[in-house]
VEXDREN-2710 file (C-alpha; in Angstrom, 1 decimal):
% VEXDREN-2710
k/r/px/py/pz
1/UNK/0.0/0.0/0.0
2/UNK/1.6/3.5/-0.5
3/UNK/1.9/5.9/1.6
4/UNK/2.0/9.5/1.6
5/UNK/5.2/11.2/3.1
6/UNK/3.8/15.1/3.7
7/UNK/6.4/18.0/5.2
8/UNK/5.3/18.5/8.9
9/UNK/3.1/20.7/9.9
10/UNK/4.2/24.1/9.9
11/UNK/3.7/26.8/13.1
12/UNK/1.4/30.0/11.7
13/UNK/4.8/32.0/11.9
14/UNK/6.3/29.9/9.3
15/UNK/5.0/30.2/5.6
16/UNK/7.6/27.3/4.3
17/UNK/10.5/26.0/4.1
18/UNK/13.4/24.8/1.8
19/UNK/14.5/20.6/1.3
20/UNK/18.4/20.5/2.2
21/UNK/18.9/17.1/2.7
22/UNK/17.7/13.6/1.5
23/UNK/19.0/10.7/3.8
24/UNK/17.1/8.4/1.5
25/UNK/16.9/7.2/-2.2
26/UNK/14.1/5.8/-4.1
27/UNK/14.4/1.9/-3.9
28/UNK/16.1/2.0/0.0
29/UNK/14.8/0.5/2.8
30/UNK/13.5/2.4/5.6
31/UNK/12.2/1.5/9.5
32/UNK/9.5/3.7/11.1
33/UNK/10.8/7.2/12.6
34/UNK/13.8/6.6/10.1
35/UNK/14.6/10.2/9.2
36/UNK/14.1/10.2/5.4
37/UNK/14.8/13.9/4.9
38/UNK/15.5/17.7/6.3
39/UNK/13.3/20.6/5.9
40/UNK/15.4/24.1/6.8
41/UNK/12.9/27.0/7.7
42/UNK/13.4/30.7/8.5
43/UNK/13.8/29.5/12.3
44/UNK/15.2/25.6/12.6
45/UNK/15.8/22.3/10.5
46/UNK/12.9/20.2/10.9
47/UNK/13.5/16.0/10.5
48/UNK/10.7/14.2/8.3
49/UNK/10.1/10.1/9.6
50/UNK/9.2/7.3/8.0
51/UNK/5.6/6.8/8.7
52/UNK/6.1/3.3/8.1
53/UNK/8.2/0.7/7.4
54/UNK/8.6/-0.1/3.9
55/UNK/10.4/1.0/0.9
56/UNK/11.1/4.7/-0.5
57/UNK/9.3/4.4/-4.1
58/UNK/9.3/7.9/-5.3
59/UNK/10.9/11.5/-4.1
60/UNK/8.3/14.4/-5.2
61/UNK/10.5/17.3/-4.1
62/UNK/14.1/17.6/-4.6
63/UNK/16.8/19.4/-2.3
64/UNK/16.2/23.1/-3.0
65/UNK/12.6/22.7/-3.3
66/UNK/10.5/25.5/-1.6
67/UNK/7.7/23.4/0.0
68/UNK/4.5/24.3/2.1
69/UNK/3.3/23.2/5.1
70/UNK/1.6/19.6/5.1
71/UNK/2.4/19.4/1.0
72/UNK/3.3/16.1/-0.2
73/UNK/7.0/15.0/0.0
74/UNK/7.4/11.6/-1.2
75/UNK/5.8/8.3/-1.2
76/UNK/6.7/4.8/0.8
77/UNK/5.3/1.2/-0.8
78/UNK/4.5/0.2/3.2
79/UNK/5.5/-3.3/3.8
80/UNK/7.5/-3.5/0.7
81/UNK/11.1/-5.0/1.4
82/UNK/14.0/-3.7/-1.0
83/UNK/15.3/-5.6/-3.9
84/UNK/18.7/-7.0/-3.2
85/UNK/21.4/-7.2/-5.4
86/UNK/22.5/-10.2/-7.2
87/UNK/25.3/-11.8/-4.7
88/UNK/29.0/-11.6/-6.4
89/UNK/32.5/-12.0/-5.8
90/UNK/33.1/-8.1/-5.0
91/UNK/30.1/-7.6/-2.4
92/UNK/31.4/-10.1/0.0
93/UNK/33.6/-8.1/1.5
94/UNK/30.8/-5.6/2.3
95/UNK/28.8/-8.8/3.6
96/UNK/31.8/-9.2/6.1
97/UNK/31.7/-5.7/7.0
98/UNK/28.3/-5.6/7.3
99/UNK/28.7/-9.2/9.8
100/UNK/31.3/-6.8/12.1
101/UNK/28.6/-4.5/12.6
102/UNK/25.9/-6.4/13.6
103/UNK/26.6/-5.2/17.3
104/UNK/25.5/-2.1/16.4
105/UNK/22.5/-3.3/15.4
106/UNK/21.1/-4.9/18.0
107/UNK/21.6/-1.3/19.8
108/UNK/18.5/0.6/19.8
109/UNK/19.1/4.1/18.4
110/UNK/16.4/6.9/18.0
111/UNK/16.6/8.2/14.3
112/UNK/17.4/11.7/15.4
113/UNK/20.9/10.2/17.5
114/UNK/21.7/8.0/14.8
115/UNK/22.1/10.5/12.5
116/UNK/24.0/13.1/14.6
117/UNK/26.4/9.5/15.8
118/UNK/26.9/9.4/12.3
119/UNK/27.8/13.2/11.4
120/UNK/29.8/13.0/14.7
121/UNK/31.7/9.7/13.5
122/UNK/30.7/8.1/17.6
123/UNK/30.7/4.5/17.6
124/UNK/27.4/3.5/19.2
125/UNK/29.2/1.6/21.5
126/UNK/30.8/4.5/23.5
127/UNK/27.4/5.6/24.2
128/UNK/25.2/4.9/27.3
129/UNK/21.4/4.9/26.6
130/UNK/19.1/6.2/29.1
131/UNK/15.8/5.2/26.7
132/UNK/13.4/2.5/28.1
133/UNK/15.5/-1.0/27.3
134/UNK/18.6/1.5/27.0
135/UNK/17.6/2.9/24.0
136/UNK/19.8/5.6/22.9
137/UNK/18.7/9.0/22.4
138/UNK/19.9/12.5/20.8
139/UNK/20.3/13.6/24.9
140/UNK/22.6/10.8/25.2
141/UNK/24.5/11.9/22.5
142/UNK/25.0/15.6/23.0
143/UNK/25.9/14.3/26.9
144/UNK/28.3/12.3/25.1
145/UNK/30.0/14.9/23.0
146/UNK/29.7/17.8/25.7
147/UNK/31.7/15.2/28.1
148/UNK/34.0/14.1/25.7
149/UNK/35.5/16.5/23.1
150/UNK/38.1/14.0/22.4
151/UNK/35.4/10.9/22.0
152/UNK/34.3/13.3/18.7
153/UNK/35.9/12.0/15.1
154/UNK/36.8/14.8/13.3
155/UNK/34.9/16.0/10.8
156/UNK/35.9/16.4/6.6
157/UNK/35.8/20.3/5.5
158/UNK/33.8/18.9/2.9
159/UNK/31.2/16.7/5.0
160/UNK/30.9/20.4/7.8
161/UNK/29.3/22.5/4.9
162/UNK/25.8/22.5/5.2
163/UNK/23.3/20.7/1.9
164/UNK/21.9/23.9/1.1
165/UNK/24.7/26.0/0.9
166/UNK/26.6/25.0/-2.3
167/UNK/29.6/27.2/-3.3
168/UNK/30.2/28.5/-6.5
169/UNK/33.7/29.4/-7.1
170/UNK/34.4/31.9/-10.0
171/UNK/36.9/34.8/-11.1
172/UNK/35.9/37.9/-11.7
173/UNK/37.1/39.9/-15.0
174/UNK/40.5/41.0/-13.3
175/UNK/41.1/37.0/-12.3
176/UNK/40.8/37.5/-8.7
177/UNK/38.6/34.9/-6.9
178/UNK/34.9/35.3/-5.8
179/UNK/33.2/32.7/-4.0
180/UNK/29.2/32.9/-4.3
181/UNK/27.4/31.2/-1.7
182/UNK/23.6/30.9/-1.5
183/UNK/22.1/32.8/1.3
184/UNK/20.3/30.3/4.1
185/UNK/17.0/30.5/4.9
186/UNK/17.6/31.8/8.3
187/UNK/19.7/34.6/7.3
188/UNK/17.6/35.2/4.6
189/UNK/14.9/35.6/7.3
190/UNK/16.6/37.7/9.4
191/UNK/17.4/40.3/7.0
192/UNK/13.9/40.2/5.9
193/UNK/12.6/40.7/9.5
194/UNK/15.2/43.2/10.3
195/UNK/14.3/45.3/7.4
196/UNK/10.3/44.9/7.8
197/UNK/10.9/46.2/11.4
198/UNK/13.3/49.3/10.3
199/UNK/9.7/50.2/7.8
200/UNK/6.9/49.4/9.9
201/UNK/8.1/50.8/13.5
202/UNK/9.0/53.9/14.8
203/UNK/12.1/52.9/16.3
204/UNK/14.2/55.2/18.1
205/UNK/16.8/54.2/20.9
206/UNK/18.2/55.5/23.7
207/UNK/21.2/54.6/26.0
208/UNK/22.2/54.9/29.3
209/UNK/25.1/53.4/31.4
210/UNK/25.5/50.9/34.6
211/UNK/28.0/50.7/37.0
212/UNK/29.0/46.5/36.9
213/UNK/30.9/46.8/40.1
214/UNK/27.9/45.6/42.6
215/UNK/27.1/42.7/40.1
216/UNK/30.7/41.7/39.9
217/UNK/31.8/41.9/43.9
218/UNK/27.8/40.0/44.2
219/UNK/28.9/36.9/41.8
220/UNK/32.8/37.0/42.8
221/UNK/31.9/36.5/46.6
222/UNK/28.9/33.5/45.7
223/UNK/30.0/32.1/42.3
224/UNK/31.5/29.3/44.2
225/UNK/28.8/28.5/46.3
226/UNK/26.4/29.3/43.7
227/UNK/27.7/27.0/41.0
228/UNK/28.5/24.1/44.1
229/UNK/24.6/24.5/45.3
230/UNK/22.8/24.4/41.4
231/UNK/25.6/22.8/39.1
232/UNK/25.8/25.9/37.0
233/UNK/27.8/28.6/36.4
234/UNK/26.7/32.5/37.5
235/UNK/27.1/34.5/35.0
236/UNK/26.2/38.3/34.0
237/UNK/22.6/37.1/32.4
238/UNK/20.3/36.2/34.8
239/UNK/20.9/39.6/36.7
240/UNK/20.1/41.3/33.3
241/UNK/17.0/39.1/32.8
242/UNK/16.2/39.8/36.2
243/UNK/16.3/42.9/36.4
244/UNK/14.4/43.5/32.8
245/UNK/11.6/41.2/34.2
246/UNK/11.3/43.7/37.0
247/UNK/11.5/46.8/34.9
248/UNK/9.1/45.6/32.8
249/UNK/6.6/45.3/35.2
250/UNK/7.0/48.5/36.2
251/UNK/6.7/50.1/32.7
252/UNK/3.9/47.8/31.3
253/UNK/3.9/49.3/28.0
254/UNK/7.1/47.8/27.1
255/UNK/6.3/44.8/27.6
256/UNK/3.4/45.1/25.1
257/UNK/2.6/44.7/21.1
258/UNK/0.5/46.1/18.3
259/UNK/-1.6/44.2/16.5
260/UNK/-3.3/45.6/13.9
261/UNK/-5.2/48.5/15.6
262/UNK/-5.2/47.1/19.0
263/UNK/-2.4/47.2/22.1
264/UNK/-2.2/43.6/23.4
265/UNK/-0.5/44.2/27.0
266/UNK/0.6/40.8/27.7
267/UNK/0.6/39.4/31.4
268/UNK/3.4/37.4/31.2
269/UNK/7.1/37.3/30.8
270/UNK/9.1/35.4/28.0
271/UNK/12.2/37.0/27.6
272/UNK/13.8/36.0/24.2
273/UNK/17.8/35.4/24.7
274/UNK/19.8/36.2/21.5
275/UNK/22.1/33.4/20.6
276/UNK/25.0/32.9/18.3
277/UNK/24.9/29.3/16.0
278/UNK/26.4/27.8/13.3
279/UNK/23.8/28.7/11.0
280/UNK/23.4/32.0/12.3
281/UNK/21.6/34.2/15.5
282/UNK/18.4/32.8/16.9
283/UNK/16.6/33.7/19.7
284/UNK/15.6/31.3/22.1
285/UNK/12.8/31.6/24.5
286/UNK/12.5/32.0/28.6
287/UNK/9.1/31.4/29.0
288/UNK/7.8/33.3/32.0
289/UNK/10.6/34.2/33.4
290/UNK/9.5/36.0/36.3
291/UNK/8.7/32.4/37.8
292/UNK/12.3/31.5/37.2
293/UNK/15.2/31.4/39.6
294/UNK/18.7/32.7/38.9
295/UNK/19.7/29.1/38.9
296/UNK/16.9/27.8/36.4
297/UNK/17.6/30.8/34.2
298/UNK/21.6/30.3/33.7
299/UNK/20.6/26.5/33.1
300/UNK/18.4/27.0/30.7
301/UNK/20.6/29.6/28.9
302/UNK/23.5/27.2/28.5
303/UNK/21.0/24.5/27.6
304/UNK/19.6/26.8/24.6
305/UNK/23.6/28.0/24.1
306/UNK/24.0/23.9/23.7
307/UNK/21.1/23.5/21.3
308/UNK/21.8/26.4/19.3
309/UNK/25.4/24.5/18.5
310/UNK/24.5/21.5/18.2
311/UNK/21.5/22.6/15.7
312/UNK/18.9/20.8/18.1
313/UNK/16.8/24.0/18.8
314/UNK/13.0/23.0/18.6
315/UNK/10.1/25.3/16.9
316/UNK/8.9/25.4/20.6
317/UNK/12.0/26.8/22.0
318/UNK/12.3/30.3/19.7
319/UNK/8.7/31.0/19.1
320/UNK/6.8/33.6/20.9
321/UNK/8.5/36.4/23.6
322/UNK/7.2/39.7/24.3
323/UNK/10.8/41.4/24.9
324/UNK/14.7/40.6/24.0
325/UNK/17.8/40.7/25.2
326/UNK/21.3/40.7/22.9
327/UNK/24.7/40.9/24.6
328/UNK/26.6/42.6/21.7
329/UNK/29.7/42.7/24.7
330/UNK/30.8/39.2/24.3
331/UNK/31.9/39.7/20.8
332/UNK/33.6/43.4/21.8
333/UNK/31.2/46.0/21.1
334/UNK/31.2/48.7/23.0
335/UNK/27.5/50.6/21.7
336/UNK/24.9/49.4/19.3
337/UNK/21.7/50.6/18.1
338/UNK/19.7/46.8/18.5
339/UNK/17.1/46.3/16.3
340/UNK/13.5/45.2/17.4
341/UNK/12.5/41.6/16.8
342/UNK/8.5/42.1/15.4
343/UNK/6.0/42.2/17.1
344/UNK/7.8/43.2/20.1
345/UNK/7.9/47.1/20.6
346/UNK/11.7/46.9/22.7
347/UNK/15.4/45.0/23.0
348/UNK/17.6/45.7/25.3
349/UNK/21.6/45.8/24.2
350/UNK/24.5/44.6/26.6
351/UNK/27.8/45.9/25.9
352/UNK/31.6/45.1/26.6
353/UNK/32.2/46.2/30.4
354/UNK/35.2/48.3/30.1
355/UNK/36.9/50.5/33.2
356/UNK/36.5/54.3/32.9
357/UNK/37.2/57.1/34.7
358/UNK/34.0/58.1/36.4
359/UNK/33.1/60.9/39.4
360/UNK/31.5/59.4/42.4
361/UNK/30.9/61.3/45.2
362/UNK/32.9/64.4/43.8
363/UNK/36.3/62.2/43.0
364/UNK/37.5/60.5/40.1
365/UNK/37.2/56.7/40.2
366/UNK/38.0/53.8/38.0
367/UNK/34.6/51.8/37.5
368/UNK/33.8/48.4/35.5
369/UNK/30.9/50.6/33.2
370/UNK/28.5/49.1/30.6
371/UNK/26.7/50.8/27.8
372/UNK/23.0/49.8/28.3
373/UNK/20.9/50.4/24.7
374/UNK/17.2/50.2/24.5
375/UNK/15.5/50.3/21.2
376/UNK/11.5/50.3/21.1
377/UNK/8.8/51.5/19.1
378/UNK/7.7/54.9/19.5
379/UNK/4.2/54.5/18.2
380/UNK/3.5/52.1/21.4
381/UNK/6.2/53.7/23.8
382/UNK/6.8/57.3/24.3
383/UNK/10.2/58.8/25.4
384/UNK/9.4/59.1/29.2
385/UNK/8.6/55.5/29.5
386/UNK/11.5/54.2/27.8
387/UNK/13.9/56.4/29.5
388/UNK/11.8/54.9/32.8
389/UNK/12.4/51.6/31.9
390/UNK/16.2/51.9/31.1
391/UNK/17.3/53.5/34.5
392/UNK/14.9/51.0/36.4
393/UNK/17.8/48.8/35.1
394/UNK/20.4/50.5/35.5
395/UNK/19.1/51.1/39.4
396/UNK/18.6/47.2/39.8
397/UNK/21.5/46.3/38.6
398/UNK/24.1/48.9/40.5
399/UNK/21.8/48.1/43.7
400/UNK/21.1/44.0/43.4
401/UNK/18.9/43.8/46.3
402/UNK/16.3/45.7/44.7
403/UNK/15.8/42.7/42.7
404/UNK/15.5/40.6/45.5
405/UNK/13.0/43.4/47.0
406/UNK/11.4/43.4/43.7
407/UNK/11.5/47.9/44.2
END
């Protein structure tokens, strides 16, 4: 009986997506769950199963192909088994190798761990499943490789670049090389994003500065303790998405979105965290993070700063937020103007800390100082309110007990 193979089902914010890998060919074998293919959209690389087992009789859309939610993909004969080829001479030394590896087969693997063993080069072996009947999963595997570097083959130059993103070497009329490389979907995205917020809000910014010093003497006394008591490390973020979560209770308005011709003032807090990743910045979400403890939130952030390299992020995990934060600092800026992540009417900016001369109580002091940056829309936010929110920061953050206080 065949079977349809359809793309998954798309979330509202995505129109479609772009084919970048087949794992399968018309005429293979394939197992339920097998991953046949991978679909990359404006926001992560979804997996398409096997609904069944059977064989692969006919591919509808090729790599490259712009598809459409729930459209049809391919086609499976379920129940079919695959045609072998005609023993000879030659292919028994691939029936030996295949007898080596029979181990491996009686190992259960989960598609999605399989296939990142196998970009990865780990011998199933050196893995330790925690599935029911110790079926191995991705977690496993990313455990694996965050535990043991070394335990990691390395990877060909050629295998690292991603499907979609053939190069086209050429030279130019003066015989100097170009290399012309086709613009992923993400960062194609982005820039559309960016630029449809740059044309439909009023976006202004304004900046402001905060003394790190309290923060810094706060985690250098309890980082120890801290990182003893929850297993994670304290770092500059939680503070900052503390404080935000505060501030943005206190000026509501930020915290809010248009929608047509109607505010939506939202009564929660997901805080979107800008990461860096192979295939570009995403923007993982901390869903209500008021509810969250410094602990969860520096967990979750290194969790997210895991996925985002290991290209495991979920549609769940960057959909949604009502305000963001980018830390522009770790990479060495010093000021930026963010730019507002639609619908969200404000980001807030981190920047490089960086001693400076500064007056306190009429003498001149060297302080740890941070540029702060707050872009928002000015047709939801007026001046006053973004100022407000800004300094409400700045006053957490250079007094740390206010956030404790919640003041």
């Amino acid at each position: 009986m065949a079977i349809d193979v359809k793309v998954p089902g798309f979330p509202e914010s995505v129109a479609d997506g772009s084919v970048i890998a087949w794992h399968k060919q018309p005429g293979d074998q394939v197992k339920r769950d097998e991953v046949l293919a991978e679909i990359e959209t404006d926001k992560v690389v979804f997996e398409v199963p096997a609904p069944e087992d059977g064989v692969l009789t006919e591919i509808i859309e090729n790599e490259g192909a712009t598809v459409l939610s729930e459209q049809l993909l391919a086609r499976i004969e379920a129940g079919a088994v695959a045609e072998k080829p005609a023993a000879t001479e030659t292919a028994q030394p691939a029936a030996t190798e295949s007898g080596d590896k029979s181990a491996e087969s009686d190992i259960a693997i989960a598609p999605a761990a399989r296939k990142l063993m196998a970009e990865k080069g780990i011998d199933p072996a050196q893995v330790t499943g925690s599935g029911k009947g110790g079926r191995i999963l991705k977690e496993d595997v990313l455990k694996m490789i965050n535990s043991t570097p070394a335990a990691r083959a390395p990877e060909p130059e050629s295998a690292a670049q991603p499907a979609a993103a053939a190069q086209t070497v050429t030279d130019n009329v003066d015989g100097r090389p170009e290399k012309r490389v086709p613009m992923s979907r993400l960062r194609a995205r982005v820039a559309e994003r960016l630029v449809e917020a740059q044309h439909n809000a009023a976006m202004l910014t304004t900046f402001n500065e905060v003394n790190m010093k309290p923060v810094m003497e706060l985690r250098a006394r309890n980082r120890d303790l801290f990182e003893k008591t929850h297993d994670v490390r304290l770092g500059f973020m939680s503070f900052f998405v503390k404080a935000t979560v505060e501030a943005l209770k206190q000026v509501p308005g930020v915290n809010a979105s248009i929608e047509g011709n109607d505010v939506i003032y939202h009564g929660f807090y997901d805080i979107g965290i800008a990461v860096s990743s192979p295939r570009g910045l995403v923007v993982p979400i901390l869903r209500d993070a008021d509810l969250m403890s410094m602990a969860e939130i520096e967990a979750k952030i290194r969790e997210y700063a895991e996925k985002a390299q290991n290209k495991s992020l979920g549609i769940e995990d960057i959909t949604g937020g009502t305000f963001t934060i980018t830390n522009g600092g770790v990479f060495g800026s010093m000021l930026s103007t963010p730019i507002i992540n639609p619908p969200q009417s404000g980001i807030l900016g981190m920047h490089k800390i960086q001693e400076r001369a500064m007056v306190e109580n009429g003498e001149v002091v060297v302080l740890p100082m941070m540029y702060l940056a707050h872009s928002y829309d000015h047709r939801l936010i007026d001046g006053r309110e973004a100022v407000q929110f800004l300094v409400k920061i700045k006053e957490m953050l250079e007094d740390p007990a206010r956030m404790l206080l919640e003041v």
